[in-house]
N, C-alpha and C positions, 0 to 999 in steps of 0.2 A: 362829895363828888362834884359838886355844882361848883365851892371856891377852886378847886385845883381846873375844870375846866374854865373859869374864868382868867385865872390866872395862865394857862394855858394861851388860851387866845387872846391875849393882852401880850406877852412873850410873840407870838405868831406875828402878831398886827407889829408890832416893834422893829421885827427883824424885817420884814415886806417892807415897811414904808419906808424906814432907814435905808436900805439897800435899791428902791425903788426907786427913791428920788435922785439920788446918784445915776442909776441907770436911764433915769431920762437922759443922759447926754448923749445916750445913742442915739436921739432925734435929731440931734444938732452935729455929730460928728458924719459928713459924707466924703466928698472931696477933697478935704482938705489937705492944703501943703505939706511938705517937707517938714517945713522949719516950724509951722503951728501944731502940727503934729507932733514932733518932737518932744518940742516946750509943755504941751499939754501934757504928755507919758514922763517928761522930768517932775515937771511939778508934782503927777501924782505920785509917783516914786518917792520924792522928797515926804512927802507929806507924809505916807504910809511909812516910811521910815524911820518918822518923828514919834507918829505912834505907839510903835512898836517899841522903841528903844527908849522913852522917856513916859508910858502908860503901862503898855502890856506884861512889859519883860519885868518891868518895877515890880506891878504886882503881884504879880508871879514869884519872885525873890522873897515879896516881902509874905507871903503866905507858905511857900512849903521849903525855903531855903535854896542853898545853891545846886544841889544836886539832883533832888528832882526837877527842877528847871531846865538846869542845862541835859536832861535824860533826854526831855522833853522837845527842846532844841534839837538837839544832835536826830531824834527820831523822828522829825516833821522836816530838817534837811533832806535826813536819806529816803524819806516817805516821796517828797516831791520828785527827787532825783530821777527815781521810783518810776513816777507816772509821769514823769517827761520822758524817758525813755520810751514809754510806753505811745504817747503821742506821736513820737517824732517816727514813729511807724505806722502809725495812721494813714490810709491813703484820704481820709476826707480833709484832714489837718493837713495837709502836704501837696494839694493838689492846686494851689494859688500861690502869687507874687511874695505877698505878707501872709506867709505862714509862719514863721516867730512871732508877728502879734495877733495871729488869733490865738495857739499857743499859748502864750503869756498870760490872756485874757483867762482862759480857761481853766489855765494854769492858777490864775488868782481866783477865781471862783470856786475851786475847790477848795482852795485855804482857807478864803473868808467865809465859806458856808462850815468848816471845821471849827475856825472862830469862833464864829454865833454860836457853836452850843455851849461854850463855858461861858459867854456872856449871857442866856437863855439862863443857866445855874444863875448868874447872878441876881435875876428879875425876878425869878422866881422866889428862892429864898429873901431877898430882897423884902416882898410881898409878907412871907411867910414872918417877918421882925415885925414890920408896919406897912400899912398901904401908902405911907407919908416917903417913906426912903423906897416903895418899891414904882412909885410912878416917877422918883426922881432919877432913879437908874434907868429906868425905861426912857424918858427925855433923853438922856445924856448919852443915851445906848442910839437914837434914831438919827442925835446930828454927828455922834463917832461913825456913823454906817453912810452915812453920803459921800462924805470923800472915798469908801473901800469899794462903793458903787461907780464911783467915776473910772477907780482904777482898774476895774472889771468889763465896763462898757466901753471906752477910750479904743483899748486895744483890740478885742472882739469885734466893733465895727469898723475899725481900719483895718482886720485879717479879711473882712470881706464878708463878717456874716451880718443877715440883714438886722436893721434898725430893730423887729417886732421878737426877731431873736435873742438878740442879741441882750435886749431889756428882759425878756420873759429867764431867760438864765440870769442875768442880775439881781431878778426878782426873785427867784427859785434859790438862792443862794440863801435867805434870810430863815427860810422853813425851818433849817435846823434848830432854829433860835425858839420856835414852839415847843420843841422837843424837850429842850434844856432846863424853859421857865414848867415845863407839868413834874423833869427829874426834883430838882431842885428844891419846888413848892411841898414832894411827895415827900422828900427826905427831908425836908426841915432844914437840915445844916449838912453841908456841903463837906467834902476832906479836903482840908488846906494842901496834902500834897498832892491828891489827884487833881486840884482845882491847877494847882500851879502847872502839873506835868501836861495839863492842858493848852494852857494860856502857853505854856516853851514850843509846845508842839505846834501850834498856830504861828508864832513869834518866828521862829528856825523857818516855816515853810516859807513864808511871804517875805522874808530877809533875802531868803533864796531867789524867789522867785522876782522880784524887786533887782539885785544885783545881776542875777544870772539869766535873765529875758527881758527885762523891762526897760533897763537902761543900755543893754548892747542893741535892742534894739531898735532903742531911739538916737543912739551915736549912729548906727548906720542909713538913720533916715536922715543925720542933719549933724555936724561936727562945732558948727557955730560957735559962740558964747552964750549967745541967750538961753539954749535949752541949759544948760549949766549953773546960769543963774535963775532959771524955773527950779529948777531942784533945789538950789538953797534956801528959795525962798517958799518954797515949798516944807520944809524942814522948819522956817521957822513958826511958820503957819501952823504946822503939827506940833510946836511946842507951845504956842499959843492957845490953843485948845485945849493943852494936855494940863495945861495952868488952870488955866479956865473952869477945868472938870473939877 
């Protein structure tokens, strides 16, 4: 009992600080421009993009094949579709200027706290092979979660909510990742197609939510070049890391 709750809050402490340290940029984002604003919501776009498409979706492929992947996909699409519609009925979400980025923000914090629980499986089981591969996944899991922390706090404190909020939800998004390393550690070994219809089901949300809030509505805070090339380079940034790992 004592290894699975260690292993447990080693998973917890992963997903918190990964995600945390990201969301410190709600300290730093207040007034900011148009056109910095922008740049900052393309970059992370770009970046989460990169992840996603060149980490996530891989692995996913390469663990339960094509079909439970794309199941997975298709039903974290229509999941978010889902609870966008859901928001955009909100009168607290609706009731300021930049309601599409707080939206958006909130919109990504649900994905990426759905994330962290099949990366949670990872840590865990991880643990469960060796403690040598299960503190190297844990590393590699807290500087993958700082840039998914930026792109959660960026827009959340541009819709208007406050700095202490706005982090405490960034921060609250990684819990799931406790949850994941106590499943994972219990079960030993993990199902390669549930592991995968997981990782689609995260991959599809934030794809969506990425093309479908993130970037309309940082075209409509700035049309420029530069946010445009924040995104690309943003993109390569996430392939750099995705090398990296």
């Amino acid at each position: 009992m004592g290894h699975l709750l260690k292993i447990t809050f080693i998973g917890l402490l992963s997903g918190l600080a990964g995600t945390g340290l990201g969301g410190l940029s709600a300290f730093l984002v207040s007034k900011t421009g148009n056109r910095a604003m922008s740049t900052i919501l393309e970059f992370s776009a770009g970046l989460m993009t990169a992840v996603v498409c060149f980490e996530l979706l891989p692995e996913a492929f390469s663990l339960g094949g094509t079909t439970c992947t794309f199941a997975g996909i298709i039903t974290g699409i229509l999941s978010v579709v889902m609870i966008e519609g859901l928001l955009k009925h909100s009168r607290v979400l609706n009731s300021g200027e930049n309601t599409g980025l707080l939206r958006a923000g909130i919109l990504m914090a649900i994905a990426i706290a759905m994330h962290n629980f099949p990366e949670g499986f990872a840590v865990g089981s991880g643990f469960e092979a060796s403690p040598r591969l299960g503190l190297t996944i844990t590393a590699v899991i807290i500087i993958h979660d700082i840039p998914e922390g930026i792109a959660m706090a960026v827009p959340m404190r541009a819709g208007g909510l406050s700095r202490f909020r706005a982090f405490a939800y960034t921060v609250l998004s990684g819990v799931p990742m406790g949850l994941g390393a106590l499943l994972g550690a219990a079960l030993g070994s993990v199902s390669d197609r549930l592991a995968a219809a997981c990782l689609g089901f995260a991959g599809g949300a934030m794809l969506y939510i990425i093309y479908g809030e993130l970037v309309p509505e940082s075209k409509r805070l700035y049309l420029g070049r530069l946010s445009s090339l924040a995104n690309v380079w943003g993109i390569l940034c996430g392939i750099i890391i995705s090398i990296l790992n």
